[in-house]
C-alpha positions in Angstrom: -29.5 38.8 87.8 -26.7 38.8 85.2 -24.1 38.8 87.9 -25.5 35.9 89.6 -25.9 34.5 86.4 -21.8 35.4 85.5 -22.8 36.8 82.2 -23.4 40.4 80.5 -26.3 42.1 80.9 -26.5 42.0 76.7 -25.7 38.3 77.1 -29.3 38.3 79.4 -31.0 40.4 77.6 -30.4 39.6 73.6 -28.4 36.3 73.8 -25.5 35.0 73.0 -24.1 36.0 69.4 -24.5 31.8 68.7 -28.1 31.6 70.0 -29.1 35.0 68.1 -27.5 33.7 64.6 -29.0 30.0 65.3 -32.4 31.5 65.7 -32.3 33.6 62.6 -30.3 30.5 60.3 -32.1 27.6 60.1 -29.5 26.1 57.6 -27.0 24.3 59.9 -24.2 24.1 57.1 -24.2 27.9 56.9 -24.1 28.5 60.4 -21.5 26.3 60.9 -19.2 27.9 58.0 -19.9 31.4 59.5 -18.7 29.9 62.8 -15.6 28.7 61.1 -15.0 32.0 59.1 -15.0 34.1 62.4 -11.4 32.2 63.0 -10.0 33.2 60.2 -7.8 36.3 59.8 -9.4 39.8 59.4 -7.7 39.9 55.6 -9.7 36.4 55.0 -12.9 37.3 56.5 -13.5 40.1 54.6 -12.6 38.3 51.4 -15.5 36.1 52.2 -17.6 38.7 52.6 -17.0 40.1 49.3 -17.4 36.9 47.9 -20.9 36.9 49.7 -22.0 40.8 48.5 -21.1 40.1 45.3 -22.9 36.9 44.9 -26.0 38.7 46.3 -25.7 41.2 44.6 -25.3 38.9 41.0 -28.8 36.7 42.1 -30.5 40.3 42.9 -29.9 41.3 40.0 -30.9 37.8 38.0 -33.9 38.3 39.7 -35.0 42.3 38.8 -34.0 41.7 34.9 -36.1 38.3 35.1 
């Protein structure tokens, strides 16, 4: 089926990466940053997701201490 489709087997089976990360963000503004950070160099994208631990990481802990 995925041949006569002309896609992957994973592409039938789980989805494309877009589709899975649509279903699971509904904020639109998000999604479409992380669709703009995946361009960006290797160096860049793993600044922004430091950026992202460490902000998590800061609210989680907001949040245990309140």
């Amino acid at each position: 089926m995925a041949t006569v489709l002309d896609m992957s087997l994973d592409e039938l089976v789980y989805g494309q990466q877009n589709e899975k990360a649509r279903l699971h963000l509904a904020d639109n503004e998000l999604l479409s940053l992380f669709n703009k950070t995946q361009q960006l160099p290797d160096d860049q994208k793993k600044t922004v997701v430091d950026l992202l631990s460490a902000f998590l990481l800061k609210s989680n802990l907001k949040q245990q201490l309140s």
